[in-house]
C-alpha positions, 0 to 999 in steps of 0.5 A: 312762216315764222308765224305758223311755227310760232303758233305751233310751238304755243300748241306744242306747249299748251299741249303739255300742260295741266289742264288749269295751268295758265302759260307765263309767256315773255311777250303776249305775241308768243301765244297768237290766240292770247295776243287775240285778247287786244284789239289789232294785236297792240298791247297797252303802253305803259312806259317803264312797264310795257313798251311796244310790247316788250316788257321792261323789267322782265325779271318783276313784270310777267305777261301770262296768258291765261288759261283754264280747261285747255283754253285761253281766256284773257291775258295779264299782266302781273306785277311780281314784287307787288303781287297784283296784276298791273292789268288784265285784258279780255274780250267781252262777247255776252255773259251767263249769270250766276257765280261758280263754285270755283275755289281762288287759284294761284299761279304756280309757274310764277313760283317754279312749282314743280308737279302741280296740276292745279292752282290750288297752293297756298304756302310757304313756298308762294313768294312772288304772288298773292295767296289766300291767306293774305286776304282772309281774316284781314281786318282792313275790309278788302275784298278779292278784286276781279280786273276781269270781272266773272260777271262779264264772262261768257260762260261757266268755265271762264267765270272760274277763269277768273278766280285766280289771285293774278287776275285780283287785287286787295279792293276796299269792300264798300268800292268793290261791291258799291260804285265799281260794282255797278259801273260793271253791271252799266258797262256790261249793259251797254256793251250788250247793246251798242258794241255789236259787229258787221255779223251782228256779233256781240264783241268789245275789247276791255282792259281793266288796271291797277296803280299800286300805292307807294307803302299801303300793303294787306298782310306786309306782302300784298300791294293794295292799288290807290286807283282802279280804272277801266276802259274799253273799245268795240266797233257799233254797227249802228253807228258805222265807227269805233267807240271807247270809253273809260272810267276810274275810281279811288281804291277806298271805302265809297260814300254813299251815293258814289258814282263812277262816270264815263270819261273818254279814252283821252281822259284816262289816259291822261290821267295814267300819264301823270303816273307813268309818265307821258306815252300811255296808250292803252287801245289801238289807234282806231279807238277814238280817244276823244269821243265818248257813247252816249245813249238815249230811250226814245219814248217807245223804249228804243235805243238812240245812239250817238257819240259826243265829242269831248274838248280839252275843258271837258265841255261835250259837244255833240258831233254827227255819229253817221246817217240814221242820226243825222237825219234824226238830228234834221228833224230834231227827233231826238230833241223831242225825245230828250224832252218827253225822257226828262218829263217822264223823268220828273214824273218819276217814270222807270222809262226814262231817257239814261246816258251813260253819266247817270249812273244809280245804284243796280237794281232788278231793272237793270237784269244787273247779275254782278255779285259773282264778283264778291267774296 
């Protein structure tokens, strides 16, 4: 009962506000239909931020739901002294192409902004979030950083979801458009092809965050986030189970040639303890945190999946990964894949066997489409 009268209430709400005006909420539970953006319901844990769901300083640390055109489209959570999201979280269930012509937004319930039906504000009068005056002209070459990126969004209206300063942060230029750019476009392939329901139904669910720096700030005001991460955990129908998989980079300017590899769940979660203490969890229990997606081209073009288990030593072991690849792996067909993938490799053929490790520079080949993100 309680639940129905909570869900007409957010209709209630929703109802009665402006069209572009996203929903600044105490806990993501409020809002059912928001609360859908992680997977079972269960929020990251981040301790001293996020807890169980409940946040710990509330007065900093505000959970909206975003919305845009009367429907929800992911969820974040920002950081007010800051002024950056810590993360956002979405469903990715295919893309469009193309960038829209879609001004950057604020949010102006975190402001108390009275009678504004839009997010279009950009004065004085914004005290607690990001505007765009703190990012034009800066002579540090930061870009707007998307967490939810528009390039993994479904269509036209929840491209321009995105366009909102609570869903970005100060990103040095060469990692936004460089190695992140591009471990966006390889994730947004692989969730296409391997993260597909019982109903054959494309579904993951991603949470993208940002570690804030102690002192290194855009325009005095703007926190500008040592570190970027990512991951993200969807059901394969092919391989009968839950997969997961995370990645992270350094927030500087990118050498040439940089790469941002796969790591399990495990490994990024790690890594955000040394940070915020240890009891990180970023996914549901039925994420795997140990296991990492691996996948191959067999030599007619087909996708070989399977899954590897990754120890404590980061040596990947291969595991079984359910019953069409175990049969493979009896008559040693992948085997034999790998090896004819290699050689074509070395002959410099495009069709060649690729796992997730091996990320290159996004080109044509890839239908990689990710520069709505820039500017």
């Amino acid at each position: 009962m309680m639940g129905v009268l909570n869900h007409l209430s957010a209709l209630l709400l929703l109802s009665l506000l402006p069209p572009a005006l996203s929903h600044v909420v105490e806990k993501f539970s409020d809002v059912p239909l928001c609360q859908n953006f992680f997977l079972d319901g269960t929020t990251p844990n981040l301790p001293g931020i996020l807890v169980g769901g409940t946040v710990q300083n509330q007065n900093r640390y505000k959970p909206i739901c975003q919305l845009f055109n009367n429907i929800y489209r992911f969820a974040t959570l920002y950081d007010t002294t800051n002024r950056i999201p810590v993360f956002s979280a979405y469903t990715f269930t295919g893309y469009t192409k193309g960038r829209p012509n879609q001004s950057w937004m604020i949010e102006p319930q975190l402001e108390n902004i009275k009678k504004q039906h839009n997010m279009k504000v950009d004065n004085k009068a914004v005290t607690h979030q990001a505007v765009d005056t703190d990012y034009e002209l800066n002579k540090m070459k930061l870009d707007r950083g998307h967490l939810f990126p528009c390039s993994h969004a479904p269509d036209d209206d929840a491209k321009s979801s995105t366009f909102t300063l609570t869903n970005a942060v100060p990103q040095y230029e060469k990692f936004n458009r460089g190695s992140w750019k591009t471990m966006e476009c390889r994730v947004r392939k692989y969730l296409e092809l391997n993260c597909k329901d019982n109903n054959n139904k494309i579904k993951a669910y991603v949470v993208t965050g940002a570690v804030p720096s102690h002192s290194n700030t855009l325009n005095n005001r703007v926190n500008i986030p040592d570190l970027m991460w990512t991951a993200y955990c969807c059901y394969n129908n092919n391989l009968k189970q839950w997969v997961a998989q995370a990645h992270w980079g350094e927030n500087v300017q990118d050498t040439k040639g940089k790469t941002l590899n796969p790591e399990t769940l495990g490994a990024l979660e790690g890594e955000l303890n040394k940070i915020y203490n240890v009891g990180v969890k970023v996914f549901h229990d039925k994420c795997p945190i140990n296991v990492i997606l691996s996948v191959l081209e067999d030599e007619t073009g087909r996708n070989l999946e399977s899954v590897e288990e990754v120890e404590p030593g980061r040596k990947r072991v291969r595991e079984g990964s359910g019953e069409r690849s175990r049969e493979r792996s009896r008559e040693g067909s992948r085997e034999r894949s790998r090896e004819r993938s290699r050689e074509r490799s070395r002959e410099g053929s495009n069709k060649m066997a690729r796992r997730t490790g091996e990320l290159k520079e996004c080109d044509e080949e890839d239908g990689c489409d990710c520069d709505c993100n820039v500017k």
